[in-house]
C-alpha positions as CSV (number, residue, x, y, z in Angstrom):
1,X,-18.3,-17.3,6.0
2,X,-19.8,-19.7,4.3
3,X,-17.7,-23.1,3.3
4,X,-19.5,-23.4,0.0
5,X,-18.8,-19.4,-0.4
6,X,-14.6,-20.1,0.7
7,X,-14.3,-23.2,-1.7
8,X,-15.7,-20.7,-4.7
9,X,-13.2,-18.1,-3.7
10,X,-10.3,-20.0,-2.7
11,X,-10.0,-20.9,-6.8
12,X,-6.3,-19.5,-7.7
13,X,-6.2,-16.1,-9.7
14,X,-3.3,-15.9,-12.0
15,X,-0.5,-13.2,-12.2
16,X,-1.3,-11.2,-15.1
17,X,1.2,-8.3,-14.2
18,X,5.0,-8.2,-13.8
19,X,7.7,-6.0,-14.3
20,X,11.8,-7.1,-14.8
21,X,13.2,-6.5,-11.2
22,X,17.3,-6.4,-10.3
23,X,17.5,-7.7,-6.8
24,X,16.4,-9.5,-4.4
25,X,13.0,-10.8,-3.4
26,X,12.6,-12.7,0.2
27,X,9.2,-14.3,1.2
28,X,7.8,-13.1,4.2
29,X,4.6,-15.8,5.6
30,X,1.8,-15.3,3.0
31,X,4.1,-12.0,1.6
32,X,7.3,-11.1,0.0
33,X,10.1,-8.2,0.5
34,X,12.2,-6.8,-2.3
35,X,15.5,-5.0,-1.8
36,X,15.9,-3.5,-5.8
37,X,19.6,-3.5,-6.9
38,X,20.8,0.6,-6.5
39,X,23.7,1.9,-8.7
40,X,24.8,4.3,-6.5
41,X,25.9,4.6,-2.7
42,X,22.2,4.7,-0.9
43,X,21.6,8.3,0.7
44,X,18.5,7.0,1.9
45,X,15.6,4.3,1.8
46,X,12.3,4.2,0.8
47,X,10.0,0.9,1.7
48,X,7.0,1.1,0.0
49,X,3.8,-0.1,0.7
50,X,1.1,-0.7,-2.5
51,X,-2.7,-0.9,-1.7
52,X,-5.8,-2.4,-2.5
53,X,-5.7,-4.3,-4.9
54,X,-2.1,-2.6,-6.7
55,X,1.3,-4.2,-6.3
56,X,4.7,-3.2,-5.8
57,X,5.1,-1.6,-9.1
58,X,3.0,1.5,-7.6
59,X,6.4,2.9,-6.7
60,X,9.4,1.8,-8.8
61,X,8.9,5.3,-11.1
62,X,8.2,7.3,-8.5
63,X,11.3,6.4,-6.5
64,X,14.4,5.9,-9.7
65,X,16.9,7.6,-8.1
66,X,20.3,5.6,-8.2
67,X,21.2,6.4,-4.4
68,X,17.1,5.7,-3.3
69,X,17.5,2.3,-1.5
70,X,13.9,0.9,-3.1
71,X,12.5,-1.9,-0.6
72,X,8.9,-2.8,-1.8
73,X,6.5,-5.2,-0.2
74,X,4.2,-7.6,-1.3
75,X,0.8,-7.8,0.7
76,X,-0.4,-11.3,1.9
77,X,-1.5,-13.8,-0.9
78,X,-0.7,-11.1,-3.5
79,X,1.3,-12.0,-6.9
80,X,4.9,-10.8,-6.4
81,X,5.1,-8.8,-9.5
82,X,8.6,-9.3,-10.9
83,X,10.0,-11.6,-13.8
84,X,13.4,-12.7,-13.5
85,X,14.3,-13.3,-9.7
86,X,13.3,-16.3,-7.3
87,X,12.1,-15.6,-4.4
88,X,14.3,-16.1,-1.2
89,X,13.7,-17.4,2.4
90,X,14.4,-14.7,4.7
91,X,16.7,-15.9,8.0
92,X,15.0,-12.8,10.1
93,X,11.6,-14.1,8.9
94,X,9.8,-14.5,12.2
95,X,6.0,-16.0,12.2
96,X,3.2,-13.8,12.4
97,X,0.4,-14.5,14.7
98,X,-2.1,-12.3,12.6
99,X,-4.9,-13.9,10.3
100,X,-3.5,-13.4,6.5
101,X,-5.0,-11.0,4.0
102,X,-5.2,-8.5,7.1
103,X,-4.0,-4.9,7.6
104,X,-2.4,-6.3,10.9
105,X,-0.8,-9.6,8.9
106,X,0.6,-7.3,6.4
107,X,1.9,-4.5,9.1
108,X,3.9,-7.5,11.1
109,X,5.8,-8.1,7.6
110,X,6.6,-4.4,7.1
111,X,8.0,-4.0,11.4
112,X,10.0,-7.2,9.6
113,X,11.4,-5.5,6.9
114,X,12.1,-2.3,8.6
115,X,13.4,-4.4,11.4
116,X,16.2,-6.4,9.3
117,X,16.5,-4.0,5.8
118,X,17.7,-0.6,5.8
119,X,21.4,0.0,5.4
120,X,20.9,3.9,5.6
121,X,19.6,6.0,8.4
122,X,17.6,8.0,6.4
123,X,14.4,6.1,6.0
124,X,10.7,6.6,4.3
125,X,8.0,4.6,4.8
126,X,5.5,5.4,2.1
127,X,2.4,3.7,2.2
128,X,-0.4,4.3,-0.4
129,X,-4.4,3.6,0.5
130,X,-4.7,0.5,2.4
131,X,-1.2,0.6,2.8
132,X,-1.1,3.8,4.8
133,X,-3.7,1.7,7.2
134,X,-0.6,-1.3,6.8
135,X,2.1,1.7,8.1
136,X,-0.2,3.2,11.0
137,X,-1.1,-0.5,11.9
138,X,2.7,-0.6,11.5
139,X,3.6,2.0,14.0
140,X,0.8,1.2,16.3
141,X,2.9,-2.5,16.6
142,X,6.1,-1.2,16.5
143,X,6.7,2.3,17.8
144,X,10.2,1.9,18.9
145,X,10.8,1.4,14.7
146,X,9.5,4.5,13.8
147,X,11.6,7.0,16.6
148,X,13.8,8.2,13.7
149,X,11.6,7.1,10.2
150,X,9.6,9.7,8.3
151,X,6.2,8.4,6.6
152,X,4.2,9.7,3.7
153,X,0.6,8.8,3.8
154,X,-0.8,9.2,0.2
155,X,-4.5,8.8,-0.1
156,X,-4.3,6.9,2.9
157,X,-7.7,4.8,4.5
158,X,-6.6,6.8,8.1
159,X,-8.4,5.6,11.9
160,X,-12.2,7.1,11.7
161,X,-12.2,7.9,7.8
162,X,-15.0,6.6,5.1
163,X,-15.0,4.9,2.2
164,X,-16.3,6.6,-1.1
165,X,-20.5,6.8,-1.0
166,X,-19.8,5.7,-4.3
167,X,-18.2,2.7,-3.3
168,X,-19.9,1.4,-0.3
169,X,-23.1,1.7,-2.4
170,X,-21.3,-1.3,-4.7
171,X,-20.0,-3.2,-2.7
172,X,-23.3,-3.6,0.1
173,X,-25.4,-5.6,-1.5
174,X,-22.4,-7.8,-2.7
175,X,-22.4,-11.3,-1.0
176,X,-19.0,-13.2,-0.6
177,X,-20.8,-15.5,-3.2
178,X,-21.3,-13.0,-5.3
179,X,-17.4,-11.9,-6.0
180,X,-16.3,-14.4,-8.6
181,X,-18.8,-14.0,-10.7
182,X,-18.5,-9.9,-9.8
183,X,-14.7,-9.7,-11.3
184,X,-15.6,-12.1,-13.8
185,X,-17.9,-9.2,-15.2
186,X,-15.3,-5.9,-14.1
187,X,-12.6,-8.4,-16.0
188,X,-14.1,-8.5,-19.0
189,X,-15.7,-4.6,-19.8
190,X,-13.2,-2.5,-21.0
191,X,-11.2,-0.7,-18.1
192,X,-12.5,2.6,-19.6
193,X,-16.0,1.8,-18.6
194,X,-15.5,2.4,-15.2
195,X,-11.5,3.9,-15.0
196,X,-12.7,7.5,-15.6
197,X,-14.8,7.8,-12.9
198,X,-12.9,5.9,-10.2
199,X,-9.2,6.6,-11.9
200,X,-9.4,10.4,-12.6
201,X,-7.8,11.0,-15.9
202,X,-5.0,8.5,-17.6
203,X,-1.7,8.5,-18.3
204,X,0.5,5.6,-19.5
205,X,2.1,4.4,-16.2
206,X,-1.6,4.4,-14.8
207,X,-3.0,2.5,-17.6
208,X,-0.7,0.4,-17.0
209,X,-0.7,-0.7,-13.8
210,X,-4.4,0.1,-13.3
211,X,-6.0,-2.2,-16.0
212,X,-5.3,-5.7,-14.1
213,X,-6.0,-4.8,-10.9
214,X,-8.4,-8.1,-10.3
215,X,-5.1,-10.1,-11.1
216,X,-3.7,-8.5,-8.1
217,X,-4.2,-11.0,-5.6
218,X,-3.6,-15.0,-5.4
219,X,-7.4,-15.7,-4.8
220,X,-10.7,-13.8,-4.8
221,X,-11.0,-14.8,-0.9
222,X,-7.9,-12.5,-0.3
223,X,-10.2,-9.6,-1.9
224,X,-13.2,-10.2,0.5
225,X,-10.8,-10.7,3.5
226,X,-9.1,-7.3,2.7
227,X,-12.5,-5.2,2.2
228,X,-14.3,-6.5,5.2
229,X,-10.7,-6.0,7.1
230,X,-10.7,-2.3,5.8
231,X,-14.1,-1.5,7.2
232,X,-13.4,-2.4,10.6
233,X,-10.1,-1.4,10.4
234,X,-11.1,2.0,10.3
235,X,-13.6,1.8,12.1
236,X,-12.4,0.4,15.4
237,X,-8.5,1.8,15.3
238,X,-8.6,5.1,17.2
239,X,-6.7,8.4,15.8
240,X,-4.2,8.4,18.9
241,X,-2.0,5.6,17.0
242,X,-0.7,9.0,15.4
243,X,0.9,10.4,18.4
244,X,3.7,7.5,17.6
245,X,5.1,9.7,14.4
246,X,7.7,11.8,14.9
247,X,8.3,12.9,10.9
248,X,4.9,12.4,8.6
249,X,3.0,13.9,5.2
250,X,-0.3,13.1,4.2
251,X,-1.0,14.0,0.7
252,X,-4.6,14.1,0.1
253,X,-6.0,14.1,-3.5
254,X,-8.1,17.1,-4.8
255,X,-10.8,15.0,-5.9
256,X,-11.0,11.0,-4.6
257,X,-13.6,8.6,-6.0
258,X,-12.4,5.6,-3.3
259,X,-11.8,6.9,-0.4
260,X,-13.7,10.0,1.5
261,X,-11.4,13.3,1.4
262,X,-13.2,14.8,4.2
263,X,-12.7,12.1,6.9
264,X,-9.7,11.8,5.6
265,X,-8.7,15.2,6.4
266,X,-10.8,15.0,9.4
267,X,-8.6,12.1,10.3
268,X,-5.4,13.7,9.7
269,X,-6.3,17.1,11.6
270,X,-6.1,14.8,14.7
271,X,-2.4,14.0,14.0
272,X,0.9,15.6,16.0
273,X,2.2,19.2,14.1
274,X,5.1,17.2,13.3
275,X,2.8,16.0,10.4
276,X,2.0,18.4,7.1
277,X,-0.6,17.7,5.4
278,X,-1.0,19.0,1.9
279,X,-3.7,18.9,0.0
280,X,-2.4,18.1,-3.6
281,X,-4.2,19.6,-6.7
282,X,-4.6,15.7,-8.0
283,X,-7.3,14.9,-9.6
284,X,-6.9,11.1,-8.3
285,X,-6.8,8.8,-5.1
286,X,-3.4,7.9,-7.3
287,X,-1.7,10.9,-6.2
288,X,2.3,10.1,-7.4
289,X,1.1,8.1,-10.8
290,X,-1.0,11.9,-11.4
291,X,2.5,13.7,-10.7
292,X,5.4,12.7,-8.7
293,X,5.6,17.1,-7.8
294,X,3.9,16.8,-3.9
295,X,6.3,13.8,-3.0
296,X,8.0,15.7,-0.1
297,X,12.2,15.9,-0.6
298,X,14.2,13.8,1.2
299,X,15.2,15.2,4.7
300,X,18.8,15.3,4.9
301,X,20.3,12.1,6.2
302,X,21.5,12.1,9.9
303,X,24.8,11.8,9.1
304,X,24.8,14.5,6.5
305,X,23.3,17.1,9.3
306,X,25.9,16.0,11.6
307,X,28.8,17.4,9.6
């Protein structure tokens, strides 16, 4: 890349989206973990993992329960969205070898958090879009972490899927250049220009945490690293990374304007029969902001099936 085109796109992005947040935020190299405060005694634990673009917000309706033990990360040179906490170091922090902004980078601070974070035996990792890639990048790192974890895969860029027609058609003739100048322009149209067509149809929590999504990240270099990472992400990661996953859904989207829904599905067909894969009637690639109904119930913890 160009060093003319990095010094455009290494300019500083502001946070323009963040929620209140009870707990405890650690920094992880270029990337953040948050354990939220539970009320309850934790029955099981749920790290999620936003994508493209999204931040950890994605999940904190989706998962309210008072005994769900919430742990959310914060992809590489993203905006932690929450007011209210400072961020921690983290003592089991290790360093990560990967180049930040990466599917790999971000997968070595999820094996981190799964590594160090869980009290409860009964885990989930959820991973939506680019962040299923993170948990199957994930798995592929780690296997030994996943033996006993179950993972939901919601509209997930899988190993040998597509992106939307739609969207490679965009985004091809755009030059790293080009970018500021690009989100300068999405930034400024109203989000209902474009949000029907790539968004499906609204509800409050989506507008919401849909209509900053160019905020998202710390610099517009972290949004070319993470597209051209995507690409050959899924282009050059092979479908037997699946064989690692002992306890899996993928929900896939009735209708998705980002990602393709047949590769996907072609992608997933290649995956162990431990793993369902339902095909929800959502009319989004934001499956759980449509309707939390496909989320899979909790299996029941190890302990609980023991007795």
């Amino acid at each position: 890349m160009k060093a003319s085109h990095i010094s455009k796109l290494i300019k500083p992005i502001d946070s323009a989206y963040s929620e209140m947040f009870s707990g405890r935020v650690y920094r992880v190299g270029k990337g953040a973990v948050s354990v939220r405060n539970h009320s309850g005694e934790a029955e099981q634990t749920v790290i999620g993992v936003h994508g493209f673009l999204e931040n950890h917000c994605y999940f904190t309706q989706t998962y309210d329960a008072p005994t769900t033990e919430l742990i959310l990360l914060t992809c590489s040179n993203y905006h932690i969205p929450v007011s209210g906490v400072t961020p921690e170091t983290a003592e089991w922090e290790l360093p990560i070898k990967h180049l930040e902004s990466t599917i790999e980078y971000d997968a070595s601070i999820l094996t981190q958090a799964l590594e160090n974070l869980p009290s409860t035996r009964n885990v989930r990792v959820h991973g939506h879009s680019r962040g299923g890639a993170v948990t199957l990048e994930a798995v592929r790192q780690r296997p030994d972490l996943f033996e006993h974890v179950e993972v939901v895969l919601e509209a997930p860029a899988l190993p040998q899927g597509k992106i939307h027609p739609l969207v490679s058609a965009l985004l091809e003739p755009v030059s790293h250049g080009m970018w500021p100048w690009l989100i300068r322009l999405i930034n400024s149209a109203p989000s209902s220009a474009y949000g029907q067509t790539f968004f499906g149809k609204m509800n409050p929590r989506k507008k919401q945490l849909l209509s900053k999504l160019f905020y998202a990240t710390r610099d517009h270099l972290t949004i070319v690293r993470n597209i051209e990472n995507i690409f050959e992400w899924i282009e050059r990661t092979d479908t037997d990374v699946y064989q690692h996953i002992r306890h899996g859904t993928f929900l896939i989207p009735a209708v998705d304007r980002l990602l393709d829904r047949q590769a996907m599905l072609d992608s997933a067909r290649q995956s162990p029969t431990t793993m369902r894969i339902v095909e929800t009637l959502a009319p989004s690639h934001f499956v759980t902001l449509d309707s939390k109904e496909w989320l899979p119930d909790f299996k029941p913890s190890p302990a609980a099936a023991q007795g």
